[in-house]
N, C-alpha and C positions, 0 to 999 in steps of 0.2 A: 820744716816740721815733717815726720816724719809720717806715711799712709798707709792704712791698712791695706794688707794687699788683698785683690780681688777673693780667695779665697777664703778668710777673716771678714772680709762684708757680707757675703752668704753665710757664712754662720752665724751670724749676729742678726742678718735679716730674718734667717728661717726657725730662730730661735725666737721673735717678736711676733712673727704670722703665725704664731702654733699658739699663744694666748700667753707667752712668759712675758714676767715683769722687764721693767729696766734692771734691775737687780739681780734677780733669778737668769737673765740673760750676761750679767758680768762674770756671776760665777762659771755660769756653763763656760764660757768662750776665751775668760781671763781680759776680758779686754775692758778698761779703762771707763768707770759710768760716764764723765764729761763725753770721753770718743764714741760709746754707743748714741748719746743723745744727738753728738752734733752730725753723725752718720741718719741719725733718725730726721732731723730737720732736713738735712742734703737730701737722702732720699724722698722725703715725702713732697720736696716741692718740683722734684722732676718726677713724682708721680701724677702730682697735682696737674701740671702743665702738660705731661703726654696726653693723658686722659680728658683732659677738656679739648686736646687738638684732635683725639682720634673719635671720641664718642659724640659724633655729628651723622644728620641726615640718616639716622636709624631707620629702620622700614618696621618696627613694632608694630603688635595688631591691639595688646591687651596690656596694660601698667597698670602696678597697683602701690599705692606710695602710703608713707607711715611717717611717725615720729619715736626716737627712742632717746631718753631720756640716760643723762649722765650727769657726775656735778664736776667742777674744776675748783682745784684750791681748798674748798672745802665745801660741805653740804649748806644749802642755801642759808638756815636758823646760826649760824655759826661763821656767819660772813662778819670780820670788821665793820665798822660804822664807816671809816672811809673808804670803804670800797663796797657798801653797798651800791646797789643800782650801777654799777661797772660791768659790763659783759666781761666775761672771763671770770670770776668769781662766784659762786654757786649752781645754781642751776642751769646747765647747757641741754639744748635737746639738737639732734642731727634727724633732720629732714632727708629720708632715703625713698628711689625711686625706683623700681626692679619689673623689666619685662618677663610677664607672667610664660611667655612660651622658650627663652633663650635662658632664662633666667639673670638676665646680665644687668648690673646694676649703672643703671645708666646717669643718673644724678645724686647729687647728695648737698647738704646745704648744712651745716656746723652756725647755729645761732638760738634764738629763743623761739619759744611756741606763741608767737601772736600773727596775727595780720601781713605787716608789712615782712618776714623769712617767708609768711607762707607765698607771697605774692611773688618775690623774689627768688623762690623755689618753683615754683610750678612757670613763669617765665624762662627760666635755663630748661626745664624739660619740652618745651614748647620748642625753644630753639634747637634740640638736638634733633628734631624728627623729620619727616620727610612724608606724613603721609597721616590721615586722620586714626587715630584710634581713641580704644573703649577704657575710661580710668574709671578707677574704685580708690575711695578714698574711706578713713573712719570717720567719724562724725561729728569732728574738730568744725568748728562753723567759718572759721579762718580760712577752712577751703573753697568755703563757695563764691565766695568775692574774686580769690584767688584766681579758680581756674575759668572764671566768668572773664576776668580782666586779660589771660593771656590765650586762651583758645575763641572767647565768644563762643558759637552756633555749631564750631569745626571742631567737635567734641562728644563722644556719648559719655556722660558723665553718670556714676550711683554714686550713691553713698551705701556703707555699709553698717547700720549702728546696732552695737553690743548694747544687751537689755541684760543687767546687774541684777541679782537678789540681793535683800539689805543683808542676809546671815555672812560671815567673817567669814573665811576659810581659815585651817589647821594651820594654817605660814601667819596668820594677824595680818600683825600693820603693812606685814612685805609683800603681800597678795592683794590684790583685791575681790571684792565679795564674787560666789560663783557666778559664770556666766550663764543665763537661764535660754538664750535666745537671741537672736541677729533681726532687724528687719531692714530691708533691702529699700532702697527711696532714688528711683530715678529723677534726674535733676535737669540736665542738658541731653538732647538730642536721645534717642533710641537705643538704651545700653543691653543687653541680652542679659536675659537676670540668672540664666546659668553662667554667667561670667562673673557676678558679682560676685565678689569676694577677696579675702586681704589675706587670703593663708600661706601665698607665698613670701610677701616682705615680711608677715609675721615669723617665720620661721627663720629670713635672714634676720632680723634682731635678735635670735638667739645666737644664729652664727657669727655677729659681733661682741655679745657677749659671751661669745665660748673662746673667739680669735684673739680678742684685745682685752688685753688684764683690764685695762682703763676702766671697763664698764663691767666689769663685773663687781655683785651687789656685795656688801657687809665686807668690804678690802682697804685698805693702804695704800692701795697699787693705782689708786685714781689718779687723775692727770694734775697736778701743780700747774699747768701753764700752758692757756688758751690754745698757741701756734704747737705748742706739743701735741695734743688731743686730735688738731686738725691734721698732721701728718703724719700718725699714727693710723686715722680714719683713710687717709690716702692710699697712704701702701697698702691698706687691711684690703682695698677695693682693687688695686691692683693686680694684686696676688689671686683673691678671688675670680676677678676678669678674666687673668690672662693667664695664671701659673696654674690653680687648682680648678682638677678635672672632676665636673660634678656629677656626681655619682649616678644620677637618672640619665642625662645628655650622654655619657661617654667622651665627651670631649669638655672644655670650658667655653663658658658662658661667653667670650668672645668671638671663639671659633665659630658657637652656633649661630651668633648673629653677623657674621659676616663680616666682623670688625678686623678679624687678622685670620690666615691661613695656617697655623702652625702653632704648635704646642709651645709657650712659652717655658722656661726658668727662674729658678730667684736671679740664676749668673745673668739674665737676659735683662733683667731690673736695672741688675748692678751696673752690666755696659751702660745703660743710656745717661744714669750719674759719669761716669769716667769717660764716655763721648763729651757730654756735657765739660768736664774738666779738661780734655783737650782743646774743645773751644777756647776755652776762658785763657789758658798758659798760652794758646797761639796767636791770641787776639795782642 
């Protein structure tokens, strides 16, 4: 069969990390929708696997984590009867975890908003670190078992909770009511309540829904299918990490945390799939 050659997977790539669809991505580059998808799986599972090898033993001071809500297949009221209650079909939410001073997004969790993602999220952020620090979370009660269960006491924990008016805003049903006010609620150990706050992950869930069609609201361009969604969310964070230079830091968000020396590429992505594939032809 025949491959796209390394310069065709950068366009195809840098066409997907700038927020275009699968489709809006075949016209631009001419390349084939099957070969962009299965370029999309390829890449996203050697994003997947770099990223869990290299975002270990972090020296973070301050993380602040969220949920951002997507559907797959289609909107939850509109799911089959046999395929209700299936993960992958309707409501997905992605657990994201972003150090407030590097900005670098250090975990992320693709599953449902209950109990046991949130346990199984704040556990991998446990594991990547190296050193105690100060988390903010919003007001999900799913976190407090959560990060009880994998920090214990080696923790300053708040919470951050948004206090709603009942009036609707100008957007309706797509908004929710204004926000009137925060109240800050220490929880675990000693948090500095000038720290408390979620305005930075809040602003990366806009930056995934500006980067990735998937999640962008009233669209077409939502995900059909679970493992797409999640390697979509891979390379979104790869890119972010390692290729795009954030705007306040001057550098990206890995370089400031010490995770790599040097200014990555999309072409930099691309070798590690086609390392990858030399393995696999030599083996």
């Amino acid at each position: 069969m025949r491959k796209l050659s390394k310069e065709k997977r950068v366009r195809v790539l840098a066409a997907l990390v700038e927020g275009n669809s699968i489709r809006s991505t075949v016209r631009m580059t001419g390349v084939a929708k099957n070969t962009v998808v299965k370029l999309l799986e390829d890449i996203g599972k050697v994003c997947i696997e770099y990223q869990d090898k290299k975002l270990k033993n972090l020296t973070c001071k301050r993380i602040e984590c969220d949920e951002i809500w997507s559907f797959c297949y289609s909107k939850q009221k509109n799911v089959p009867k046999d395929k209700k209650g299936e993960f992958g079909y309707g409501d997905v939410w992605t657990w994201v975890a972003i150090d407030s001073d590097t900005k670098l997004t250090l975990s992320w969790l693709v599953g449902l908003r209950d109990a046991d993602h949130a346990k199984v999220f704040m556990n991998d952020i446990k594991g990547r670190l190296s050193n105690k620090v100060q988390l903010t979370t919003d007001g999900l009660r799913a976190y407090m078992e959560a990060v009880d269960e994998a920090f214990g006491n080696d923790i300053d924990y708040a919470m951050l909770v948004k206090l709603y008016g009942l009036e609707k805003t100008e957007a309706g049903k797509y908004s929710p009511p204004k926000c009137i006010g925060a109240r800050r609620q220490s929880l675990i150990g000693n948090p500095k309540a000038e720290h408390v706050s979620t305005s930075y992950i809040e602003r990366q869930n806009l930056t995934m829904r500006m980067s990735m069609r998937r999640f962008t609201r009233l669209t077409n361009g939502f995900s059909k299918k679970i493992d797409n969604l999640e390697y979509a969310i891979a390379l979104h964070f790869m890119y972010y990490n390692f290729v795009r230079i954030h705007r306040t830091l001057k550098v990206t968000p890995a370089m400031e945390a010490g995770v790599t020396k040097r200014l990555w590429n999309i072409g930099d992505i691309v070798e590690l799939l086609e390392e990858k594939e030399r393995n696999m032809s030599s083996n």
